[in-house]
N, C-alpha and C positions, 0 to 999 in steps of 0.2 A: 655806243649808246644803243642799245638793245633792250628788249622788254619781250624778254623769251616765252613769257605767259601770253602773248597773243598769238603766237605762232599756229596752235591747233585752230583756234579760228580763222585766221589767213587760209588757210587749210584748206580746212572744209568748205571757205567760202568760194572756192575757186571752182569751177565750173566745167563738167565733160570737157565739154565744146561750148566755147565762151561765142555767144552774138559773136561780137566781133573781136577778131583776132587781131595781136597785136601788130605790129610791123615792122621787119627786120632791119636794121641798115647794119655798118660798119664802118667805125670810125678808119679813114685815109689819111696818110701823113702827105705831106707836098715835098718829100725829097726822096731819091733815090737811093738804091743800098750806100753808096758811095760819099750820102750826102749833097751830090748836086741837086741842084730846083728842076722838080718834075717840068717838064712839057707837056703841052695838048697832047702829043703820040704817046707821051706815056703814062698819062690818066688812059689814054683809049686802050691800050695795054693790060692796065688794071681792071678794067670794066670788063674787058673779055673773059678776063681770069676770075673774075668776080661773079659774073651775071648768072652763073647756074644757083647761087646761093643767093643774092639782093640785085636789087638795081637801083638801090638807095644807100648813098654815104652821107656822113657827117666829115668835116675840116674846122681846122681852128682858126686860124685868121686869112681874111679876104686880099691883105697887100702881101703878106710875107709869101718870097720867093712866087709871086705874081699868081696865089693860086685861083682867085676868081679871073682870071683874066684865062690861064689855060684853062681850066678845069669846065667853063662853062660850056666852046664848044667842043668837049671831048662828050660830055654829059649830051648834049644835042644832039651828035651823032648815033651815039652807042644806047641812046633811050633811058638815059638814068635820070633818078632826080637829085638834088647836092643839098644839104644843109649847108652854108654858108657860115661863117666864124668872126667877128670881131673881139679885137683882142680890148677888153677897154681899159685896163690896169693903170695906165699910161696916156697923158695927151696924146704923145707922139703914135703911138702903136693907135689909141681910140682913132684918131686923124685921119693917120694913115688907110686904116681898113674901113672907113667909114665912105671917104672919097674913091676909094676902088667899087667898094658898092655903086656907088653915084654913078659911075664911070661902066662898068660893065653889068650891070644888073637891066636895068632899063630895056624893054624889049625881049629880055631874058628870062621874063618871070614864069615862062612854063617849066622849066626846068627846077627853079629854085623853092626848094619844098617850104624851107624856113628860114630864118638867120636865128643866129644866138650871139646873146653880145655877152661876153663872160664866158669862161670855166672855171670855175671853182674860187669864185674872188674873195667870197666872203670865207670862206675855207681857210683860205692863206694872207685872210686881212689885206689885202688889195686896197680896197676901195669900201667907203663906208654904204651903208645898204642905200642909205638916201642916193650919193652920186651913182653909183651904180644903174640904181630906179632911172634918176634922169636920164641917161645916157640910156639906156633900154627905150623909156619912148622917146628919145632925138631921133632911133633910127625907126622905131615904129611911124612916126610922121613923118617920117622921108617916104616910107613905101609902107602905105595902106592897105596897099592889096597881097602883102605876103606876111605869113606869122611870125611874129618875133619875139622871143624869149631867151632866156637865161640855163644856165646848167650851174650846177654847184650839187658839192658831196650831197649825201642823202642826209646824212643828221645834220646839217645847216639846216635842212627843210624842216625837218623832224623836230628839231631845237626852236622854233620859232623866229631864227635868224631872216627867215625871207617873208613874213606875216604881212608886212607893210607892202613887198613888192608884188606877191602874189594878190591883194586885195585892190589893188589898181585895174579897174575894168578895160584899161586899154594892153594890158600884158593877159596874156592865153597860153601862157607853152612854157614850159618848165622841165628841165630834163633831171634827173637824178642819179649819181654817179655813185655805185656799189660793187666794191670789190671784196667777199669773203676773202680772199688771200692775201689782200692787206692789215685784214683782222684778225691774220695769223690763224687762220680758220681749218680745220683737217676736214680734206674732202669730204668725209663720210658727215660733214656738220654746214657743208660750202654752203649746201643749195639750200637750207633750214636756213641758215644765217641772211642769205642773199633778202630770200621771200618776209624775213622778217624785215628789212630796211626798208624796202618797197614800201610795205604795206605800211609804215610808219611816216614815212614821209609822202606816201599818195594819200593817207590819211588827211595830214596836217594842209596839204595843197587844198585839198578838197574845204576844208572844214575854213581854211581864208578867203576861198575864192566865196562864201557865200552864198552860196549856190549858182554860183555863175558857171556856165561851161567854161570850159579850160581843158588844156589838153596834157597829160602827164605821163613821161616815159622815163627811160633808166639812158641815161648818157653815155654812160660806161659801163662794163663788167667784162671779165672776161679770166684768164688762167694763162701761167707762163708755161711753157710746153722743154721739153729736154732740151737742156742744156742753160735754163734762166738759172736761177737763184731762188732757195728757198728764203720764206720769211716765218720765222719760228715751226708751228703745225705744219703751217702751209706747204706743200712740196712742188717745186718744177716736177710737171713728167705730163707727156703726150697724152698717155693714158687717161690722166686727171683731169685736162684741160677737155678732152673728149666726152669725159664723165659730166664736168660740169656743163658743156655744153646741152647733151643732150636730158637732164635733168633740169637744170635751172634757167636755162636760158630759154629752152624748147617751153620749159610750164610757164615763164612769166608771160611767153608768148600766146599761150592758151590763153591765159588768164585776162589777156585781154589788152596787156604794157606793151606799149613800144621799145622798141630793145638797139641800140648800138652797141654791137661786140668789138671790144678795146684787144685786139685792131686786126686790120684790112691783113697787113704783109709786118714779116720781123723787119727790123729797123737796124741792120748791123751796126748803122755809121753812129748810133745812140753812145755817148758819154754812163757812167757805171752815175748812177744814182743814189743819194742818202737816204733810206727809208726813215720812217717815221721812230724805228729803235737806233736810230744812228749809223746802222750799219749802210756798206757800200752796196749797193744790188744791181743787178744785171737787167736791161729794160730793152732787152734785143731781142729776147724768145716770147714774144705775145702774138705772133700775128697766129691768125686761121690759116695762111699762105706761108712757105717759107720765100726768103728775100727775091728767088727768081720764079715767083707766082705758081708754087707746084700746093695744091693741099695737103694738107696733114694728117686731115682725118677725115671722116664721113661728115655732113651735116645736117643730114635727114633728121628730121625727128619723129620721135615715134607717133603710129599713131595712135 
């Protein structure tokens, strides 16, 4: 869902040096190359490897493999801050990660930048937008004093699919999930493409919140690096992945978006995936780090 004719405007709207700069994080998985459930030692592991580039991650749910329970004092220690994940698809999973909050957050909440209840639900027909809503403020009235919001693709937003959620003055934080190399995108068109989905779906947030503040970033984006799978245009290559870093991720960041780069560390112990053209894909070459936390490339952006 694209509308390539706003693109020159997104453009030019975008600013030297924006007020304020976006903010980095990077999506962290809770298992080890191997697959086992990280521990507090090795969130603080990651964080080391991490902290020259963020000192802010995103996780997807709070009970699986105990990750609000380690992850909290690792974050304490090493000075980071965590977005927090509930999974809500599911009683059992909403439940679960709901009472891990309950149970480890309390007392916690310097560390804890946000929670997101959802990724991508309306996207994969989940959950109807109403349950969803509900379930969003259950946990915003558990904890008042921490932001909580949702994440789902950028054209859900774009689509009008979140209008009702987004217009709820007790929800603020919206994340939006954009990957040109899922849109079969040739680098030389990545970061065109990226900036076009942004600007479509921070439009539509903007234009439901009715003028309320609200806070709006990109959940996801990121490039599979040598040795992924390509997806039509799209190509694995280090090169690419570096490219679109310091082009599109670096400018959404000028621009002013919050940014999680999908992801922290590769994932070896990851299962081959069906993409959206039915083919099998490889989902183990995404990280900025390879599996034993060495970088891959520079992450300076320019200035």
């Amino acid at each position: 869902m694209r509308v390539t004719t706003l693109l020159p405007y997104v453009l030019a709207a975008i600013p030297a040096v924006a007020a304020e700069r976006g903010q980095l994080g990077l999506a962290l998985g809770n298992k080890n190359p191997k697959g086992d459930c990280k521990t507090t030692s090795d969130y603080e592991a990651d964080f080391d490897a991490i902290k020259g580039v963020t000192t802010l991650v995103r996780t997807y749910s709070s009970n699986d493999c105990d990750t609000a329970k380690n992850i909290i004092p690792a974050a304490k220690k090493k000075q980071f801050k965590v977005v927090l994940g509930v999974w809500p698809d599911y009683d059992q999973s909403f439940n679960e990660d709901f009472n891990a909050l309950k149970k480890y957050l309390p007392n916690n909440e310097d560390v804890v930048q946000a929670i997101t209840v959802g990724s991508e639900v309306l996207y994969r027909g989940s959950l109807p937008a109403g349950k969803l809503k509900d379930r969003i403020i259950q946990v915003v009235d558990e904890f008042p004093k921490i932001t909580v919001g949702t994440v789902d693709s950028w054209n859900k937003f774009a689509d009008g699919s979140y209008n009702d959620i987004i217009s709820d003055p007790k929800i603020n934080y919206f994340l939006a999930n954009g990957f040109s190399y899922w849109q079969g995108q040739p680098i030389g068109n990545a970061t065109n493409t990226y900036f076009d989905d942004m600007a479509q779906a921070k439009a539509r947030v903007e234009q439901s919140a009715g003028g309320r503040k609200v806070r709006f970033g990109n959940g996801e984006t990121g490039w599979p690096t040598d040795g992924g799978t390509d997806y039509e245009a799209a190509k694995a290559s280090t090169k690419f992945a570096e490219e679109y870093w310091k082009n599109a991720v670096c400018g959404i960041l000028t621009w002013g978006v919050d940014v999680f780069y999908f992801e922290a560390f590769d994932e070896p112990w990851k299962p081959t995936s069906k993409g959206d053209n039915g083919e099998e894909k490889d989902e183990t070459k995404w990280g900025l780090f390879t599996a034993d936390r060495k970088p891959k490339f520079n992450t300076d952006c320019p200035k």
